[in-house]
GURO-217492 format. One record per atom (N, C-alpha, C): residue number from 0; residue in three letters; chain; atom name; x, y, z. Coordinates in Angstrom, 3 decimals, padded with zeros to 6 digits. Layout:
% residues N
<bami i="NUM" aa="ALA" ch="A" at="CA" px="X" py="Y" pz="Z"/>
...
% end
This chain:
% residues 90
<bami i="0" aa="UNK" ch="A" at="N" px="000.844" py="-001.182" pz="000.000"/>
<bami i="0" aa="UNK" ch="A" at="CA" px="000.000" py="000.000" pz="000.000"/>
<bami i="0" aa="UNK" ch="A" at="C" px="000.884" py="001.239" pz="000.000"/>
<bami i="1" aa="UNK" ch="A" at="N" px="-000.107" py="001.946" pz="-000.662"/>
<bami i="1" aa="UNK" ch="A" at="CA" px="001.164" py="003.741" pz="-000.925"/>
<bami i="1" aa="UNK" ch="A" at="C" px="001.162" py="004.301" pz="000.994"/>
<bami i="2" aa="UNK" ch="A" at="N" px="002.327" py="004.106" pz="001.550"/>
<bami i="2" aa="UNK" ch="A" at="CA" px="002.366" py="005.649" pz="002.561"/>
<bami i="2" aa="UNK" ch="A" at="C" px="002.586" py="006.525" pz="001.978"/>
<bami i="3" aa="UNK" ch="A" at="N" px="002.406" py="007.783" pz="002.519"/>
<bami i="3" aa="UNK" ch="A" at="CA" px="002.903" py="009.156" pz="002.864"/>
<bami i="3" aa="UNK" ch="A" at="C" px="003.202" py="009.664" pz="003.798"/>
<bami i="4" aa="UNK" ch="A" at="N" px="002.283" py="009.156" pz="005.220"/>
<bami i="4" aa="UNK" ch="A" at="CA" px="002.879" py="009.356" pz="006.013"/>
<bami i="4" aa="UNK" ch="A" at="C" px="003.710" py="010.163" pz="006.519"/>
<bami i="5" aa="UNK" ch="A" at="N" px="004.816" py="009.248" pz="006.655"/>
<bami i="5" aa="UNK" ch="A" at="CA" px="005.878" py="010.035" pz="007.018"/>
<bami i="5" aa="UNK" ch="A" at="C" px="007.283" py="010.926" pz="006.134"/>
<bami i="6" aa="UNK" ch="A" at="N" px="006.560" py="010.914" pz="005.428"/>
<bami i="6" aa="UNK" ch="A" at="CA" px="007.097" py="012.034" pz="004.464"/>
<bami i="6" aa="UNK" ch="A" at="C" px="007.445" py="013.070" pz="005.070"/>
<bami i="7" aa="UNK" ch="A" at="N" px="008.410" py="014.260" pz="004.646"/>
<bami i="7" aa="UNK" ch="A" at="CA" px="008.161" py="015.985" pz="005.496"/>
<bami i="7" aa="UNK" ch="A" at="C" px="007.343" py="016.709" pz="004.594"/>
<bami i="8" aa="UNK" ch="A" at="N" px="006.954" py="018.013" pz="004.956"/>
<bami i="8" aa="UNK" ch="A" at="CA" px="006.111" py="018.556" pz="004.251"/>
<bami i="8" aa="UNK" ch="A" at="C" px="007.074" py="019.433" pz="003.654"/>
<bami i="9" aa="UNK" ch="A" at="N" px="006.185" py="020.238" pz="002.530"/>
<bami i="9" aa="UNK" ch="A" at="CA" px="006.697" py="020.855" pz="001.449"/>
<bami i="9" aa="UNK" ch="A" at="C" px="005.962" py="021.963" pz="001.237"/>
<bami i="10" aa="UNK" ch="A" at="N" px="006.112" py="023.370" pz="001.222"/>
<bami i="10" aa="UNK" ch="A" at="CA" px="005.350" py="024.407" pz="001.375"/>
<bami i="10" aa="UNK" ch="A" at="C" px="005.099" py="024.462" pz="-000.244"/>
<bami i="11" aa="UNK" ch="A" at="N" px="004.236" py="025.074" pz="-000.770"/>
<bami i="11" aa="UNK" ch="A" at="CA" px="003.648" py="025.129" pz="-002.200"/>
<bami i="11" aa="UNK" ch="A" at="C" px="002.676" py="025.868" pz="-002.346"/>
<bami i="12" aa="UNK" ch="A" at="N" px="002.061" py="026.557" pz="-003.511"/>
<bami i="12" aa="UNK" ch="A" at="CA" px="001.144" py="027.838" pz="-003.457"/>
<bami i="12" aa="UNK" ch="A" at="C" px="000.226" py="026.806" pz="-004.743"/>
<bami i="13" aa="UNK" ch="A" at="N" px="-001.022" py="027.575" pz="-003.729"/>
<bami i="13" aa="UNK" ch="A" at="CA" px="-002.547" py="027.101" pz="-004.532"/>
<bami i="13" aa="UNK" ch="A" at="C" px="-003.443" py="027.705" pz="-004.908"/>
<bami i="14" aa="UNK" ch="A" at="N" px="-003.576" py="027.647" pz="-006.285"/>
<bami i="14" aa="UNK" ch="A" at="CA" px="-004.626" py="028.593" pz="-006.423"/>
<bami i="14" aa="UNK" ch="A" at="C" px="-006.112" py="028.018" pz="-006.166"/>
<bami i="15" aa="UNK" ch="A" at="N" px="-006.959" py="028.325" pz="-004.949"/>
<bami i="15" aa="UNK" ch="A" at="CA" px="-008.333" py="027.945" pz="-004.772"/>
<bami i="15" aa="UNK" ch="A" at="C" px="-009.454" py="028.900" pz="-004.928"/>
<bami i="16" aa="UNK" ch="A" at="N" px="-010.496" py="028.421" pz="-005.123"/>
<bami i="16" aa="UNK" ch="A" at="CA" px="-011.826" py="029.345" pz="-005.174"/>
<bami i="16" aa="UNK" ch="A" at="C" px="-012.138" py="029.744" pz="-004.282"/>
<bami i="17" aa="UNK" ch="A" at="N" px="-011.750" py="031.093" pz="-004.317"/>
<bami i="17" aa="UNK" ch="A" at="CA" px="-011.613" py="032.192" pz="-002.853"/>
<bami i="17" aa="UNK" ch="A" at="C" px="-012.715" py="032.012" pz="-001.742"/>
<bami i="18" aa="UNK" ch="A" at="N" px="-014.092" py="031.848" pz="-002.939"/>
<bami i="18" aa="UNK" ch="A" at="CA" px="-015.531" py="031.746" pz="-001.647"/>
<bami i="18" aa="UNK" ch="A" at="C" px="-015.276" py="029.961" pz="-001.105"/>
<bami i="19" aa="UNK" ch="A" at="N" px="-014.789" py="029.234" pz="-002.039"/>
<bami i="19" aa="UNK" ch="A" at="CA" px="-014.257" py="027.561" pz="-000.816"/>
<bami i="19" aa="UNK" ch="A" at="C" px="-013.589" py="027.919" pz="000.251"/>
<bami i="20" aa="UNK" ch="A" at="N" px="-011.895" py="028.807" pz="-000.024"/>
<bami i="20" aa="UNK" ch="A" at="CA" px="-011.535" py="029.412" pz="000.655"/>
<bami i="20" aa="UNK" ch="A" at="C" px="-012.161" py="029.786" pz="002.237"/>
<bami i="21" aa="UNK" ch="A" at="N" px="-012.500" py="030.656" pz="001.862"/>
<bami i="21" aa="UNK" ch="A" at="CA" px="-013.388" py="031.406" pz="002.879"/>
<bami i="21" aa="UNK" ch="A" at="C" px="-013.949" py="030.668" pz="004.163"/>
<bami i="22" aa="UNK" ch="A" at="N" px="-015.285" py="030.302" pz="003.047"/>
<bami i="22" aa="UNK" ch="A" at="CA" px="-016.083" py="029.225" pz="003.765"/>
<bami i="22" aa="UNK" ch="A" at="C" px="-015.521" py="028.035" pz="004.847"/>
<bami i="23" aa="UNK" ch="A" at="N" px="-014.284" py="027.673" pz="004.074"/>
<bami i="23" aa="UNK" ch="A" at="CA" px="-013.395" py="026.356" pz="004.852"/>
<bami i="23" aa="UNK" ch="A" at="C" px="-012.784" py="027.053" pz="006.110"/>
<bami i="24" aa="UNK" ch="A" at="N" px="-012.424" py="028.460" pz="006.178"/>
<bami i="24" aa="UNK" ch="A" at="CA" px="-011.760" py="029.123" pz="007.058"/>
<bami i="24" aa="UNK" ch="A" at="C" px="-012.516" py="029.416" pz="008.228"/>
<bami i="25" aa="UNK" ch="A" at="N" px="-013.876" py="030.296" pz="007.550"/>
<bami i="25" aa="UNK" ch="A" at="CA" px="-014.974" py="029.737" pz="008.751"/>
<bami i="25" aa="UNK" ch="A" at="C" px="-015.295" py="028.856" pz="009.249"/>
<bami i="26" aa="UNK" ch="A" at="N" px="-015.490" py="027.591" pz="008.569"/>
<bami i="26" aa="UNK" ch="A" at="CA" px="-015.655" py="026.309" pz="009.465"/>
<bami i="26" aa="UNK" ch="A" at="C" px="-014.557" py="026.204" pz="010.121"/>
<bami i="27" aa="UNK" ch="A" at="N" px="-013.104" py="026.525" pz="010.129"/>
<bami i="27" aa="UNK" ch="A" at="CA" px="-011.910" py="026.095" pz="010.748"/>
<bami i="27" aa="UNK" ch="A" at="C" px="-011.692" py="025.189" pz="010.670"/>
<bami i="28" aa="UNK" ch="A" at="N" px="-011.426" py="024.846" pz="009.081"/>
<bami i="28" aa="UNK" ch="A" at="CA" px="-010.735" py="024.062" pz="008.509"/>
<bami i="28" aa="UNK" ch="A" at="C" px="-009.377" py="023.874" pz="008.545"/>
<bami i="29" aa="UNK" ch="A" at="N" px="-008.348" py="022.920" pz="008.634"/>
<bami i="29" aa="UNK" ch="A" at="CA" px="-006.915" py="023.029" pz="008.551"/>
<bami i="29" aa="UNK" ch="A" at="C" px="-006.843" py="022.926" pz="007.008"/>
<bami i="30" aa="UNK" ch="A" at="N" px="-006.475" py="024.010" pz="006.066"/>
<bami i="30" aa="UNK" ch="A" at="CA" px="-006.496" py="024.236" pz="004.462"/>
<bami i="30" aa="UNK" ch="A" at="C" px="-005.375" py="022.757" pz="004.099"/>
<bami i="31" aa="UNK" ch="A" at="N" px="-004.381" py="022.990" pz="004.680"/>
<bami i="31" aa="UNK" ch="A" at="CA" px="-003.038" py="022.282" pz="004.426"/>
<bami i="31" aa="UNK" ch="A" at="C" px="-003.476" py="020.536" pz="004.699"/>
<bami i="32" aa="UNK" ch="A" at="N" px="-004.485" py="020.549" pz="005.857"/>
<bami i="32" aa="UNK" ch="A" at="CA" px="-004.217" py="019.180" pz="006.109"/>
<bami i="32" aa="UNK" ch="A" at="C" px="-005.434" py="018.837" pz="005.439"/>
<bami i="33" aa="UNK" ch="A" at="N" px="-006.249" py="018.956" pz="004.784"/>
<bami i="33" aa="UNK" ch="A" at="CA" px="-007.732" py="018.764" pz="004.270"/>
<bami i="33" aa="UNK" ch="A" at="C" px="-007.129" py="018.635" pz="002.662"/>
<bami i="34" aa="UNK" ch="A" at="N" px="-006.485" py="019.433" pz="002.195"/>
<bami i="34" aa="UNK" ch="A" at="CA" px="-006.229" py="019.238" pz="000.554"/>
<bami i="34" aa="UNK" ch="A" at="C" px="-004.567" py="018.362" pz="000.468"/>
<bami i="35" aa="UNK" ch="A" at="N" px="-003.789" py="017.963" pz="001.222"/>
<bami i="35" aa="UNK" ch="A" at="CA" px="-002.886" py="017.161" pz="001.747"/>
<bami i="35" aa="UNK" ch="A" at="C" px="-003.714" py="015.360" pz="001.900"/>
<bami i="36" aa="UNK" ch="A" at="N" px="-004.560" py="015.560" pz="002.682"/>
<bami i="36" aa="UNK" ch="A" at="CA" px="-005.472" py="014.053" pz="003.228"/>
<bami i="36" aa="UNK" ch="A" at="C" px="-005.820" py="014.054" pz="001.790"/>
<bami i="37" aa="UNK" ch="A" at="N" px="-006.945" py="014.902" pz="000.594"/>
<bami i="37" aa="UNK" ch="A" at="CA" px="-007.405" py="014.672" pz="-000.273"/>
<bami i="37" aa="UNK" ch="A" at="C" px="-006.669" py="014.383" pz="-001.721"/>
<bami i="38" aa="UNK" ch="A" at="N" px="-005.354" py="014.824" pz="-001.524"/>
<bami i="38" aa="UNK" ch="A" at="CA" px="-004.986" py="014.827" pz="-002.781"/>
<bami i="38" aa="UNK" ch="A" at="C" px="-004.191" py="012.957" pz="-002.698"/>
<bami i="39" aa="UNK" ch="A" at="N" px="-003.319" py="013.438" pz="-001.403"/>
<bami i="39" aa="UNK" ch="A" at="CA" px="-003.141" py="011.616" pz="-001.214"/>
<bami i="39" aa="UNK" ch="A" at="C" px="-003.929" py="010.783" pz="-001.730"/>
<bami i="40" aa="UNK" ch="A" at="N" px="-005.189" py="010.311" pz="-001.333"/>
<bami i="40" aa="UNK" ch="A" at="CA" px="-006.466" py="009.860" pz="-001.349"/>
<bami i="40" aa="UNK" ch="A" at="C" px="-006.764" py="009.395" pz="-002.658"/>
<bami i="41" aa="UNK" ch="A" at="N" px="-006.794" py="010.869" pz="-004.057"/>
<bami i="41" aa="UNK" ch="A" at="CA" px="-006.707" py="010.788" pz="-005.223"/>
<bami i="41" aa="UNK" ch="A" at="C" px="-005.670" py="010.461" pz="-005.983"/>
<bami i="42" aa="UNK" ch="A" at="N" px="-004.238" py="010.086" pz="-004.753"/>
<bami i="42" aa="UNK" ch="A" at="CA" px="-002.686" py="009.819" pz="-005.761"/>
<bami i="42" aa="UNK" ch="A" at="C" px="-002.633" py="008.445" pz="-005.680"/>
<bami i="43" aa="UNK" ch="A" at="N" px="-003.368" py="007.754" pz="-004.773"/>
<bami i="43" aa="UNK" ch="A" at="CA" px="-003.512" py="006.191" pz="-004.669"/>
<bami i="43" aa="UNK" ch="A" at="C" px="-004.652" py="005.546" pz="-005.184"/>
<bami i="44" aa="UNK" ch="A" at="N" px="-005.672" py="006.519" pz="-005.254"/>
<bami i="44" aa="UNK" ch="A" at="CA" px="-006.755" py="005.771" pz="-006.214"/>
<bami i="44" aa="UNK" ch="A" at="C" px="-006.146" py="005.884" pz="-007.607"/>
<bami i="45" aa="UNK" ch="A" at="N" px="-005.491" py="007.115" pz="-007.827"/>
<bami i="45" aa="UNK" ch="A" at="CA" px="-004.844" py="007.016" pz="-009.804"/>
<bami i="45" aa="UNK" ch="A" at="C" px="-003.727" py="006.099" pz="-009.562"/>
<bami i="46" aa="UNK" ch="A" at="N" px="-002.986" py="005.446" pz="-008.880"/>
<bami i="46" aa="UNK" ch="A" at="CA" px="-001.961" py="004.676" pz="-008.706"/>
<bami i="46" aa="UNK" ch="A" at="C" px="-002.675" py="003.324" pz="-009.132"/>
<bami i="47" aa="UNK" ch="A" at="N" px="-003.437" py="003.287" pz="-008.478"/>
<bami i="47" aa="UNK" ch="A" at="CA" px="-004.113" py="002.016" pz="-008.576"/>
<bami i="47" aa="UNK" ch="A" at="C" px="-004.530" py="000.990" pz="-009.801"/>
<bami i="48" aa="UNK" ch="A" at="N" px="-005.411" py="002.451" pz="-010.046"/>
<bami i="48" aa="UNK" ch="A" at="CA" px="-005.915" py="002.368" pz="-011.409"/>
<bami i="48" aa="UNK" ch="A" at="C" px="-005.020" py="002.328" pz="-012.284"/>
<bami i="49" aa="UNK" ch="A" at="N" px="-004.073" py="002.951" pz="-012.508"/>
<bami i="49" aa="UNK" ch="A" at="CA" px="-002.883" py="002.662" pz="-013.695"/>
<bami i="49" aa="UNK" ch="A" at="C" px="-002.341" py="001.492" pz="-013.203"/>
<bami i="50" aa="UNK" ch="A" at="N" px="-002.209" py="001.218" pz="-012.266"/>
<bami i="50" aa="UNK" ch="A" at="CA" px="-001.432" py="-000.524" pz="-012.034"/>
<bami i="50" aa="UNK" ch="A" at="C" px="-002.503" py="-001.664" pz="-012.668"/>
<bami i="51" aa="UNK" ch="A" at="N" px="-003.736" py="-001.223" pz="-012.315"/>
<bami i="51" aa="UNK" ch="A" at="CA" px="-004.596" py="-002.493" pz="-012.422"/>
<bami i="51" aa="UNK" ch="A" at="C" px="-004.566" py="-002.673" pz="-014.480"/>
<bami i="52" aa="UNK" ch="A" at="N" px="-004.375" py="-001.305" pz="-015.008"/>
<bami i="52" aa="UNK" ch="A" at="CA" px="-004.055" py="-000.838" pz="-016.322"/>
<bami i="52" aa="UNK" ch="A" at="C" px="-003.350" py="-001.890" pz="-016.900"/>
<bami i="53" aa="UNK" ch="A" at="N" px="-001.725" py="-001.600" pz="-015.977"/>
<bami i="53" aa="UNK" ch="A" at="CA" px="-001.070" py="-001.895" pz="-016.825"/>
<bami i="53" aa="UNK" ch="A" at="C" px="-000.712" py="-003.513" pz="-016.703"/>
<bami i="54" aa="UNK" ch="A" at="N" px="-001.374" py="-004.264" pz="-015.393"/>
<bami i="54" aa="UNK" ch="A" at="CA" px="-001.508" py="-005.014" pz="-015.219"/>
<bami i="54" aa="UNK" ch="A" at="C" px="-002.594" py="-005.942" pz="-016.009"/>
<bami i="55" aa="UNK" ch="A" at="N" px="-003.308" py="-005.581" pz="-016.667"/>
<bami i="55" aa="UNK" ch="A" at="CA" px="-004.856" py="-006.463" pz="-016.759"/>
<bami i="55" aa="UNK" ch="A" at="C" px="-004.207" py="-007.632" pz="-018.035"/>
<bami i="56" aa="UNK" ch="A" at="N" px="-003.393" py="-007.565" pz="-018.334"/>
<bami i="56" aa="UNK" ch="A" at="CA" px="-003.488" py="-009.080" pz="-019.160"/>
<bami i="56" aa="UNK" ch="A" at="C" px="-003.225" py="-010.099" pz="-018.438"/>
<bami i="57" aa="UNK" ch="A" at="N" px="-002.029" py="-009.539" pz="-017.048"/>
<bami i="57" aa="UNK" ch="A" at="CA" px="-001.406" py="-010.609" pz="-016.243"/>
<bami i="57" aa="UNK" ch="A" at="C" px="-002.849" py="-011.173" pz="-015.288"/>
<bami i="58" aa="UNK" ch="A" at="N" px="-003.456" py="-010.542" pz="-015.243"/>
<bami i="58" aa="UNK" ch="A" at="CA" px="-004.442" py="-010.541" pz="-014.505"/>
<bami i="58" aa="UNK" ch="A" at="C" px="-005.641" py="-011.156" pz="-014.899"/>
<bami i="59" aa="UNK" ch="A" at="N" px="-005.931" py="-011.464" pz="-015.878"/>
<bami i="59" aa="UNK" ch="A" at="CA" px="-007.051" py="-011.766" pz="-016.733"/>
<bami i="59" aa="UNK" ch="A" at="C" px="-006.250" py="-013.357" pz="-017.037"/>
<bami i="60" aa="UNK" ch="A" at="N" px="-004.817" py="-013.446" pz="-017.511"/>
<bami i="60" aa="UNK" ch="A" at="CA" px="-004.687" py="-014.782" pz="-017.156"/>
<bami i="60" aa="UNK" ch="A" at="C" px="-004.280" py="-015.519" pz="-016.298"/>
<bami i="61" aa="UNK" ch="A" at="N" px="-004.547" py="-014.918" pz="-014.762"/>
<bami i="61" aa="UNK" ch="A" at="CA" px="-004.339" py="-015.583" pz="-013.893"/>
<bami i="61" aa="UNK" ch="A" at="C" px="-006.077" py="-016.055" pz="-013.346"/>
<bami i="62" aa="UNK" ch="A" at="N" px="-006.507" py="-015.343" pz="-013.690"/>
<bami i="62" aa="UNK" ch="A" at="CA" px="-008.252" py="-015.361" pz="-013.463"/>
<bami i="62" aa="UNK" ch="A" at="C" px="-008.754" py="-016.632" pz="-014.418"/>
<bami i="63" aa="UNK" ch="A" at="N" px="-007.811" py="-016.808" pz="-015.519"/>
<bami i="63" aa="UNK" ch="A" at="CA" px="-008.599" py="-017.760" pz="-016.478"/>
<bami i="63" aa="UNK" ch="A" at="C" px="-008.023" py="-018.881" pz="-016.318"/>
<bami i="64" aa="UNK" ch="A" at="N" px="-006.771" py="-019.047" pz="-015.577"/>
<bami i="64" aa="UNK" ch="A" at="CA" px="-006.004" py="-019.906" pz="-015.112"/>
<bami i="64" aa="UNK" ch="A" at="C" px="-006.961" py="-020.687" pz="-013.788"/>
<bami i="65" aa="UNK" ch="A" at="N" px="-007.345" py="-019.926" pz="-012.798"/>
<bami i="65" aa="UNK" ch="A" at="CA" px="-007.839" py="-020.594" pz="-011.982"/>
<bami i="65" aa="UNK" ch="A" at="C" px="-009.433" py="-021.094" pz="-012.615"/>
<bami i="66" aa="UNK" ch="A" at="N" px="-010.142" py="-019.860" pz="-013.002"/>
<bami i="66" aa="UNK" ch="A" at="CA" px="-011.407" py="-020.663" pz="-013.541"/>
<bami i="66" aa="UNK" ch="A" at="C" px="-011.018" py="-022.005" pz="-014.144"/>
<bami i="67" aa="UNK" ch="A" at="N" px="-009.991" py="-022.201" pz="-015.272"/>
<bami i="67" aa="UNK" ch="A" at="CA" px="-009.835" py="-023.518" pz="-015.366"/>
<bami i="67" aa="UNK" ch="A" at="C" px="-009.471" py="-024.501" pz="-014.357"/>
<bami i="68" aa="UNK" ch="A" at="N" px="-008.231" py="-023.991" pz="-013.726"/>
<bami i="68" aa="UNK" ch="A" at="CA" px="-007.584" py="-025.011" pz="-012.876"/>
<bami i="68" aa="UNK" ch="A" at="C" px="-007.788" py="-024.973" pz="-011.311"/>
<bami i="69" aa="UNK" ch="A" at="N" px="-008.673" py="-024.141" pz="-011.253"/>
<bami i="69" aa="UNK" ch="A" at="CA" px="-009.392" py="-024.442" pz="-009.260"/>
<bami i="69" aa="UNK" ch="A" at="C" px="-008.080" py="-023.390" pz="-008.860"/>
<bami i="70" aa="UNK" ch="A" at="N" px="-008.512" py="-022.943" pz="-007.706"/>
<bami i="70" aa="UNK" ch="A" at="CA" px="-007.626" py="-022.692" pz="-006.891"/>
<bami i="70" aa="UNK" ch="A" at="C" px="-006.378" py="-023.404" pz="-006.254"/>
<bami i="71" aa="UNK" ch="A" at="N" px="-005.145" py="-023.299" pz="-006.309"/>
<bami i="71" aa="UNK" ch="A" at="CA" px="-003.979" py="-024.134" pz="-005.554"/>
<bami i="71" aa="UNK" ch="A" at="C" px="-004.386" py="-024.315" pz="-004.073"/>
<bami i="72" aa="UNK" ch="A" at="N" px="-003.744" py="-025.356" pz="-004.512"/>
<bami i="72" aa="UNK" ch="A" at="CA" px="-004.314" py="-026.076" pz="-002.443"/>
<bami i="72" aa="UNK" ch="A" at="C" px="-005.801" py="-026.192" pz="-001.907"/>
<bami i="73" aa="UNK" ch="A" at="N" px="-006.924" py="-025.825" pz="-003.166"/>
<bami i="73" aa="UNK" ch="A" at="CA" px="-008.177" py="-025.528" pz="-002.423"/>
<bami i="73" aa="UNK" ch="A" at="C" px="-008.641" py="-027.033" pz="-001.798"/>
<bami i="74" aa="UNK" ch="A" at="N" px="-007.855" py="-028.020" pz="-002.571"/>
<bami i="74" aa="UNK" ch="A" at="CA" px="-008.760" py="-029.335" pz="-001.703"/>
<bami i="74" aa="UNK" ch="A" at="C" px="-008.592" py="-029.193" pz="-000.250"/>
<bami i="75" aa="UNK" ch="A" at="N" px="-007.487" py="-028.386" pz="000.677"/>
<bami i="75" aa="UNK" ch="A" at="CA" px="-007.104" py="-028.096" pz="001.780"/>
<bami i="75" aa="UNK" ch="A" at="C" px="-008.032" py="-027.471" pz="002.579"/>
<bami i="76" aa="UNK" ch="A" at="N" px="-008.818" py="-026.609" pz="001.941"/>
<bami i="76" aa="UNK" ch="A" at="CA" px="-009.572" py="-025.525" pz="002.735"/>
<bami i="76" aa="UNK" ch="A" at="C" px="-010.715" py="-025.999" pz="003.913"/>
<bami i="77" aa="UNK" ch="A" at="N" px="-010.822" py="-025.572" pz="004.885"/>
<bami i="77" aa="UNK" ch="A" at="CA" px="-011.593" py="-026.223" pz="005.608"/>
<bami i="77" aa="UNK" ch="A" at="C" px="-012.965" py="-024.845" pz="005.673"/>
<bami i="78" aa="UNK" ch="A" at="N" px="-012.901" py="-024.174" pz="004.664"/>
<bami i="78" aa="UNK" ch="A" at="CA" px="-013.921" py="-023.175" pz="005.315"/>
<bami i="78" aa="UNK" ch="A" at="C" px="-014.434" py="-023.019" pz="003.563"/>
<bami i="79" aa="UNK" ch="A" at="N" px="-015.814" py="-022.829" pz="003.473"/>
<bami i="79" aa="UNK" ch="A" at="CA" px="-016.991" py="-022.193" pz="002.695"/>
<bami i="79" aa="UNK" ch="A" at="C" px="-017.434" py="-023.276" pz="001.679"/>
<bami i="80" aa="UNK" ch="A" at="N" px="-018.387" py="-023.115" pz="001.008"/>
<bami i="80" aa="UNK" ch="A" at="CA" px="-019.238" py="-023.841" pz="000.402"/>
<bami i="80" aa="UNK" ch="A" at="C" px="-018.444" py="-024.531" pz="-000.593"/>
<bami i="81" aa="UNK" ch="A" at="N" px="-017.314" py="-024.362" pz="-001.660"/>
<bami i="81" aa="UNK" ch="A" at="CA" px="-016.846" py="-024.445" pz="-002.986"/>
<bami i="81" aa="UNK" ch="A" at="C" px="-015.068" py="-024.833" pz="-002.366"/>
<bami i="82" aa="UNK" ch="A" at="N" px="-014.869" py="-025.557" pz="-003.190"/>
<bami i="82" aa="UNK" ch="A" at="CA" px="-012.953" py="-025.187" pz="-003.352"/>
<bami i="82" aa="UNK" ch="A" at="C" px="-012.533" py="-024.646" pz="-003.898"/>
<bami i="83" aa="UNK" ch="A" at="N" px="-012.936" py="-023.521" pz="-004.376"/>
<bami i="83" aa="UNK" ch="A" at="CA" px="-012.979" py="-022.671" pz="-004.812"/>
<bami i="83" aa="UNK" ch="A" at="C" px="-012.525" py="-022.370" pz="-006.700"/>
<bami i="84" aa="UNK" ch="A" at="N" px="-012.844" py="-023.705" pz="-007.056"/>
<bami i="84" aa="UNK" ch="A" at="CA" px="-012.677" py="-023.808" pz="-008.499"/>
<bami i="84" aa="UNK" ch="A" at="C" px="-014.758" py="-023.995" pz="-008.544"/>
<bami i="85" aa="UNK" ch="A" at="N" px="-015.745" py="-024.183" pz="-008.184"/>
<bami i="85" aa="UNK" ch="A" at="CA" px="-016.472" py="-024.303" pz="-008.394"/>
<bami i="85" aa="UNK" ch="A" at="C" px="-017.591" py="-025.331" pz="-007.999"/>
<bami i="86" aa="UNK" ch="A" at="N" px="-016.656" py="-026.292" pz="-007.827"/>
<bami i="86" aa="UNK" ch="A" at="CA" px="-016.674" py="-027.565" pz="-007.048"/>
<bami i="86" aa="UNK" ch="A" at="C" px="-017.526" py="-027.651" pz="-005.718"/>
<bami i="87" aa="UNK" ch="A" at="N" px="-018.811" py="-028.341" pz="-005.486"/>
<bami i="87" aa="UNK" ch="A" at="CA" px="-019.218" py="-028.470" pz="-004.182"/>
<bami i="87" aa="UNK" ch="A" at="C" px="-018.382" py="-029.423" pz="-003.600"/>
<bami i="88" aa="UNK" ch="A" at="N" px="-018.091" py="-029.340" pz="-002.363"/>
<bami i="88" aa="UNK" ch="A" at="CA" px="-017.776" py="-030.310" pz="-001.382"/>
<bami i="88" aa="UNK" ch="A" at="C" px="-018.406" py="-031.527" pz="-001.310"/>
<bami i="89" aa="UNK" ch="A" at="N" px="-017.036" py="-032.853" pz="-001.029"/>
<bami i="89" aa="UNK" ch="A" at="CA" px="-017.926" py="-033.967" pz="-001.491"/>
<bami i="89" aa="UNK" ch="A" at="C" px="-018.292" py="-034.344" pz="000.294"/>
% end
C-alpha cells in the first residue's frame, strides 16, 4: 500500500476558489491538512488504477487460469461452500 505518512512537508502555493476558501476558514478548517489528506487519497486511487491498467493481461490470465484449474491447495480448505474452483464439497 502507498504511505505518505511520514514524508516531510513541502510548502507550495494554490490557487483555490476564494468563496471555498473562505467558507473552509470559517468552518476552521486546517487548508493544508484537508487538501494534503485529499490529494493523497486521489494519488492512490490514480496509482491504482494505472497498475490495475497496466496489469490487466497478467491478470485476466491468472483469473482464467484458476477458472480452469481451481484454486492451488483448495482441496485443503476447511472453510466455505466451494474449493474454490467451483466444485461443491464432497
Amino acid at each position: 500500500m502507498l504511505k505518505f505518512d511520514d514524508a516531510p512537508k513541502k510548502a507550495t502555493n494554490l490557487s483555490l476558489n476564494s468563496k471555498v476558501l473562505e467558507m473552509a476558514r470559517e468552518l476552521g478548517m486546517n487548508i493544508s491538512q484537508t487538501v494534503d489528506a485529499l490529494l493523497a487519497e486521489e494519488v492512490r486511487r490514480r496509482y491504482w488504477e494505472k497498475w490495475k491498467d497496466e496489469n490487466k493481461d497478467a491478470i485476466g490470465e491468472y483469473n482464467a487460469r484458476i477458472a480452469s484449474e481451481g484454486l492451488p491447495l483448495a482441496k485443503y480448505r476447511s472453510f466455505g461452500r466451494t474449493l474454490g474452483d467451483g466444485r461443491k464439497k464432497a
